[in-house]
N, C-alpha and C positions, 0 to 999 in steps of 0.2 A: 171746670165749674167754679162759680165765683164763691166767697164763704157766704154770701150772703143765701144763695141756692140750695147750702148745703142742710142737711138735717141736722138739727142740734146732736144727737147721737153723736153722728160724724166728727163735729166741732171739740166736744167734750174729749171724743174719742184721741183726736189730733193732740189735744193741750197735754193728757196725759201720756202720750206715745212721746212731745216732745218733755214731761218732766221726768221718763225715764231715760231718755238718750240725754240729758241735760245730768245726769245726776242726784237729781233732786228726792226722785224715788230710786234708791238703789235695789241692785239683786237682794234677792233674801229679805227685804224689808218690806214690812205691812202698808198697804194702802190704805188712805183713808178709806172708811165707812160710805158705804154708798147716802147714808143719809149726812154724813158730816160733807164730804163730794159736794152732794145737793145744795145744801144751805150755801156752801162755800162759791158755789157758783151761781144759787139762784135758778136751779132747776130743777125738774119735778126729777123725786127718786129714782124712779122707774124708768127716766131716759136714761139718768147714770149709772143704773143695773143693766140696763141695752150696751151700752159703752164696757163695761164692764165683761158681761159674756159675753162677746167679740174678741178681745185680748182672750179669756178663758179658754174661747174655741182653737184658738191660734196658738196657744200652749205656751202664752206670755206673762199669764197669771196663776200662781194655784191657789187654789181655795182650802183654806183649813175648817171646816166644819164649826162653829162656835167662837173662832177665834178671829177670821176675817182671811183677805185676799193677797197674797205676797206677790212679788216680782219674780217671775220664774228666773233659775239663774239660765243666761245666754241673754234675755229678754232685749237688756240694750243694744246689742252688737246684732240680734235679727230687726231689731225696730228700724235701726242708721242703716241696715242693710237693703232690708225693703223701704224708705220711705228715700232715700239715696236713686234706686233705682224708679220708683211712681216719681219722683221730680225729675232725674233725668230724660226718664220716658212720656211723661205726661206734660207736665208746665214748661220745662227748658224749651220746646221746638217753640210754644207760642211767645216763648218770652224772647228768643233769641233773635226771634221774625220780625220782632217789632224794634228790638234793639236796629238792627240792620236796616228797617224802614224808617226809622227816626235818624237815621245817621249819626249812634250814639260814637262816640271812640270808644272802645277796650278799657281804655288808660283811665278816660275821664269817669265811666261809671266805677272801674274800682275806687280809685278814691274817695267816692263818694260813700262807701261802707266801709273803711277803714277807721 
């Protein structure tokens, strides 16, 4: 599905799955505020509290009651684990299909992301 397709949830969802597998939010460390989130992205609260209890339900976040949302510890190494395998499984066949009908070389597309 194209980002465009996608539910913002989804979208929101992604950027923070990739700032915990980036480092950016590490284990044990507080997440923004779903309303500071919000502002920060320009989106209503209450999609960034959807984004938010998705990770909870998945035991990537824990919640401290009054204090705010931590990074569960494992949280980056299950994120790169599962988002590893939905790209391998998911986007690599149609990406790989097109490579191959476009008659890219191997060689020539690394390079170009190096």
């Amino acid at each position: 599905m194209s980002s465009a397709g996608r539910p913002v949830y989804l979208k929101l969802r992604d950027q923070i799955a990739a700032a915990i597998i980036d480092g950016r939010y590490r284990e044990g460390e507080l997440l923004p505020s779903v309303r500071a989130f919000a502002a920060e992205q320009g989106a209503n609260p209450l999609t960034v509290a959807k984004a938010y209890q998705q990770f909870q339900a998945e035991g990537l976040i824990e919640v401290q009651r009054g204090v705010g949302m931590y990074v569960a510890p494992g949280a980056a190494e299950a994120l790169l684990r599962s988002e590893r395998e939905s790209f391998l499984g998911e986007e690599w066949p149609e990406i790989a299909t097109r490579i191959l009908r476009l008659r890219i070389d191997p060689a020539e597309l690394l390079q170009t992301v190096r």
